[in-house]
N, C-alpha and C positions, 0 to 999 in steps of 0.2 A: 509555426508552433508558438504556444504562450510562452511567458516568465516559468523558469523551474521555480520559481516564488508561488504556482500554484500546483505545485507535484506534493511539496516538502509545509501539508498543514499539519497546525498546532491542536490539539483537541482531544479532548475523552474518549478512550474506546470504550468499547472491545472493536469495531468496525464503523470503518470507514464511509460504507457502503450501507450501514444500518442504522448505524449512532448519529454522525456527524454530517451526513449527508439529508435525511429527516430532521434533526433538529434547524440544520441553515432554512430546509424549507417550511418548517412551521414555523422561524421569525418569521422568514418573511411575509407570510400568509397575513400572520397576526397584524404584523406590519401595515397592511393592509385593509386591517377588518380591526380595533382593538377595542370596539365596541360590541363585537358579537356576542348573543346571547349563547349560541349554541356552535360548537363544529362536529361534523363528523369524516375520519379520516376512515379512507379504504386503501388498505395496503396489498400487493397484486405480488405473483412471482416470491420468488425467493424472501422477498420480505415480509412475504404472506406465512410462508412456510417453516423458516427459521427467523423471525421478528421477534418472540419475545424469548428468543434465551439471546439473542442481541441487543436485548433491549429498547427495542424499535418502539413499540405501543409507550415502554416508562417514557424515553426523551421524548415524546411528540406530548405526550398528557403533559407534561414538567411544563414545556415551552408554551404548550396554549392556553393550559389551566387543564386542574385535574377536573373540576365538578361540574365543567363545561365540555366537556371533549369526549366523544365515544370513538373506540377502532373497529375498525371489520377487519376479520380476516379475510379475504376472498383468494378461495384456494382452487377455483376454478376457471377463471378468466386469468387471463395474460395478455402479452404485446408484444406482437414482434418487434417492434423501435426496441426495447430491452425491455428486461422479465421485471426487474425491479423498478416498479410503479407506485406512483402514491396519488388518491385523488382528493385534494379540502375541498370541503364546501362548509360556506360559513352561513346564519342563518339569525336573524334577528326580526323578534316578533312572530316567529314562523313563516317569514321571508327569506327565500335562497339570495342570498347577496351576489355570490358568487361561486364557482365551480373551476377547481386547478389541477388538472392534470401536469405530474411531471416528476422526471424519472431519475433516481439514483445510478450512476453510469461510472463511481468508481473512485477511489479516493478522495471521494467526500464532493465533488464535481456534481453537478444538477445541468439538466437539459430538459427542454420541452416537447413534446411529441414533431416529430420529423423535422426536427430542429439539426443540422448539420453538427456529426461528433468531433468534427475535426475543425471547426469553427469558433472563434475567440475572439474575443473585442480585444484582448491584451496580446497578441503577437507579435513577437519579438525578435523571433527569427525566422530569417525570409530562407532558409535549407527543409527541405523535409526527410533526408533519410541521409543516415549515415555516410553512404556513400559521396552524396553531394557535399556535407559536411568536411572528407578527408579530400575530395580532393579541393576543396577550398584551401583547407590548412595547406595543401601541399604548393598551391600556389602563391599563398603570403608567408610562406615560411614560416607558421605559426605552430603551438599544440593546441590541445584541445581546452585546456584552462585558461589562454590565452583567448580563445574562440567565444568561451562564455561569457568572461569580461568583455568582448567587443560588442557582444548585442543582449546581454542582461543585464542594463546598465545597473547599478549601487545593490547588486544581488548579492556579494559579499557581507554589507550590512544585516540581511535580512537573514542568510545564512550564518552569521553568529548568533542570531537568537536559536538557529534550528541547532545548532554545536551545542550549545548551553541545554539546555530544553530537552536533547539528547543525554548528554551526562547528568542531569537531574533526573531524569527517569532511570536510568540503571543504580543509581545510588540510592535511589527508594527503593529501587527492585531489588537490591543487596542483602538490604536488612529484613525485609519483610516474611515471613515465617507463618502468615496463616492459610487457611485453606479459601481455594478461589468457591466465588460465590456459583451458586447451580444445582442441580443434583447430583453430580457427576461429583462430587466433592474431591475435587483434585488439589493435592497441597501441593503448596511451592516449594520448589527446587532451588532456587541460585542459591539461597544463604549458606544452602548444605554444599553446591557446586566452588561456591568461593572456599569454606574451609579446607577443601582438597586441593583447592587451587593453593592455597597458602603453604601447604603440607610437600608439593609438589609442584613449583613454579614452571609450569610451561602452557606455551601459546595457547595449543586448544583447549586448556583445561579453562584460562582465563574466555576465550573466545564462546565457549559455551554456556559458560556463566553469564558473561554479561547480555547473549541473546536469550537467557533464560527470563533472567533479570526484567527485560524491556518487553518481552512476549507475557511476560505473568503480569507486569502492570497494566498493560493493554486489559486481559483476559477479565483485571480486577476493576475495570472503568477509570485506572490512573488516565494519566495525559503522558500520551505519546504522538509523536510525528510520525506522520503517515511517510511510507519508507518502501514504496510507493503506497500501500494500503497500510491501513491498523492488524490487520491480520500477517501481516508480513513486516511489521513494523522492528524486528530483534535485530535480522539479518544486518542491514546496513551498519546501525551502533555497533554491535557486534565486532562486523572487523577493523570499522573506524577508531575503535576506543581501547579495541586489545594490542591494535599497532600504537595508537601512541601511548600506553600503559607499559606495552611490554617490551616495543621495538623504539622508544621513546622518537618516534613521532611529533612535529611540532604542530599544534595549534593550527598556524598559518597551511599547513600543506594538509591536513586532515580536509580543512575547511574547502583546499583545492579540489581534495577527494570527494566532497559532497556538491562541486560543481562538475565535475565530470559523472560524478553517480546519477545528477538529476537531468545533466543531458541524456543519458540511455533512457533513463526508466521516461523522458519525456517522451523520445522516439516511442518509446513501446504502447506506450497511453496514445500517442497522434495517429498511429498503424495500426492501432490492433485495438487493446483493452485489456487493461487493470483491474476488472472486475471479476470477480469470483462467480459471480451469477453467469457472469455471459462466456466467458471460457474456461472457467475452471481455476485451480490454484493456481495451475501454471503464469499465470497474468498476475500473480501474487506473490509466492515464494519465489516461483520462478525469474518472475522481472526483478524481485528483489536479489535475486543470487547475481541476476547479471548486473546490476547496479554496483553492489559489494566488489565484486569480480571486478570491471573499473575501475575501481575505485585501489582497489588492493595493487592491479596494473601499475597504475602510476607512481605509488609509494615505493614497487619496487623498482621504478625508472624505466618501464617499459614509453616504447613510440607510439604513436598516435595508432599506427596497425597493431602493436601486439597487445596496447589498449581494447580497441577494436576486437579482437580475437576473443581474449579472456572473455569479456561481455558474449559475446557467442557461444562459446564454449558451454557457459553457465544455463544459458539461455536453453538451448539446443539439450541440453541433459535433464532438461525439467518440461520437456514436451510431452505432452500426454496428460500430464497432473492433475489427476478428480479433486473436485472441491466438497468434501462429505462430510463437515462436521459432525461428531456423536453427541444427540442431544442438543445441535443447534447452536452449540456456544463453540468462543475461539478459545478452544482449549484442548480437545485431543483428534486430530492428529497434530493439531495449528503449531502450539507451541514448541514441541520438539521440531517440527519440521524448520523451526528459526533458525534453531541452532545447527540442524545437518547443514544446513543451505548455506549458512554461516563457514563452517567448514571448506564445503563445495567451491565456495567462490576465493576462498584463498588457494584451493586447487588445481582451481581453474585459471588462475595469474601465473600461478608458477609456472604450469603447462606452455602457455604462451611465453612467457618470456624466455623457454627454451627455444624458442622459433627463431624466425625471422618476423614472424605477423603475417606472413603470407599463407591463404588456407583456401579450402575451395570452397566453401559454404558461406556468406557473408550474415552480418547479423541482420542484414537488412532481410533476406531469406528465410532467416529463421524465425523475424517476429512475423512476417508475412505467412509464415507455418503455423505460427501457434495461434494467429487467429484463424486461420480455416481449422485447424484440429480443435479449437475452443469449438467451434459456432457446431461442428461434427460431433462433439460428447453430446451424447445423452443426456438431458436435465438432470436426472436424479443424480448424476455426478458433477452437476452446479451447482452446488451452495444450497442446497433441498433439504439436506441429511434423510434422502428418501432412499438412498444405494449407497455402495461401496462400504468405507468401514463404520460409516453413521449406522449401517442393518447388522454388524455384528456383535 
């Protein structure tokens, strides 16, 4: 597996998967070509289909030149390699320069056709699954925040900009009071969620605030860290920022929380998939709840197993989960679903550190599930908003 340094990117939503993953590959294109007269991009799959309430057509025109660049939508072709496809071709003099196929795969990650999903030039760590993981730990006497620092070397550094970066997006999402952009004209919540919270100081009041907070800046094209995706981006800040706010939490072991959150959600992205197109939400709030879940484990002193657990628990209760946005944008069911998940995964900690950590279902099982039950949904419950509550 890579660096969790490419789980935890910095960038503009609303998606991961729509926004930030399109615009890395129209630099690069450009990059490439920055003398072309003309590009034309064709967007395939789910980015065909929900791309412009994502914004997909604005960041690629932004990044190549608007009065240069035409989009297709092609709502009939797809790809099994994955649904979310983009193809440039750049064009000077009325010469095809070049021709690029390649594909949005999930928290802002890019691969090329039959390009290995589990391949990385930046790998890091030589374990692939949980299981090999604990019983590493169990034979150097180690935890799992120990584990990270042994093979993500100076990932703490780069994990402070994601700490900060985190608490500046909920502290814009605090104040901000207008309605999100779309047709759907949904107004934001947190500022009103915070004055109750003042009125009535307790955990979930502040925990749902501040994943309201980070889901509506997403939703408004602010800068959030993908957590594992932009669409799931609330849940993690959420319980990271309400424990040290409310459970005054220090800095340093928050920061521990977001090395054990980005080891899970990295399992799940190296096993399975993060992507909303290809399995559904579950790969999204879901990975996100068990990320949080982790992460919450350790704050309350749980072991490397009841760690383990929590992360499952989370995991395993968000199986099934259709990706149907109303309208195409992350904003209903998206945004509340932050904040439940939010909740969920401090649930799901508690739950376990009632145990021992010992259970019969491991998390290695369950992400192993939730990719065969992704690749099993029906498309129009991937990210289409062509089923589920996107048709009601």
């Amino acid at each position: 597996m890579d660096s969790i340094h490419n789980l935890f990117n910095i960038g503009n939503g609303p998606s991961s998967s729509h926004t930030m993953a399109p615009q890395k590959a129209a630099a690069i294109f450009l990059k490439r070509h920055p003398d072309a007269d003309f590009f034309l991009v064709e967007l395939f799959g789910s980015l065909a289909l929900t791309g412009k309430g994502h914004l997909t057509d604005y960041v690629i025109k932004k990044t190549l030149g608007e009065s240069r660049t035409k989009i297709v939508f092609n709502l009939q072709q797809s790809y099994n390699y994955h649904t979310n496809a983009m193809k440039f071709k750049a064009f000077k003099d009325d010469i095809q320069l070049e021709k690029w196929l390649v594909f949005s795969v999930g928290g802002g990650a890019l691969k090329e056709l039959d390009e290995p999903r589990s391949f990385s030039k930046e790998e890091v760590y030589p374990h692939k699954t949980m299981a090999e993981i604990l019983e590493y730990c169990q034979s150097e006497n180690i935890n799992l925040v120990e584990y990270v620092n042994r093979y993500d070397k100076n990932i703490r550094d780069y994990l402070e900009i994601v700490y900060d970066s985190m608490d500046k997006t909920i502290a814009k999402g605090l104040i901000a009071t207008d309605v999100l952009p779309g047709r759907l004209k949904v107004k934001r919540k947190a500022a009103a969620f915070y004055e109750l919270y003042l009125k009535e100081k307790t955990f979930s009041k502040l925990l749902y605030t501040y994943a309201l907070a980070t889901a509506e800046e997403n939703a408004s094209g602010g800068i959030v860290v993908t957590a594992p995706t932009c669409g799931a981006s609330g849940v993690l800040p959420a319980v990271l920022f309400a424990c040290r706010d409310y459970h005054n939490i220090s800095k340093e072991k928050i920061i521990d929380g977001l090395m054990i959150a980005g080891l899970f959600g990295n399992l799940i992205k190296f096993n399975a998939s993060i992507s909303g197109a290809e399995v559904g939400c579950q790969g999204e709030i879901g990975a996100a709840c068990s990320m949080a879940a982790a992460a919450e484990a350790y704050f309350l002193g749980g072991n490397n197993e009841q760690i383990e657990y929590a992360a499952e628990i989370a995991l395993e209760h968000h199986l099934g989960l259709t990706c149907d946005p109303v309208d195409g944008v992350v904003q209903i069911p998206c945004i509340e679903r932050n904040a439940i998940a939010g909740a969920k995964a401090f649930d799901a900690a508690n739950y376990a550190l009632m145990t021992s950590g010992k259970h019969f279902i491991s998390f290695d099982k369950v992400v192993e599930v939730m990719k065969e039950t992704g690749y099993d949904l029906q498309a129009k419950y991937k990210e289409t908003s062509t089923g589920g509550l996107a048709t009601k």
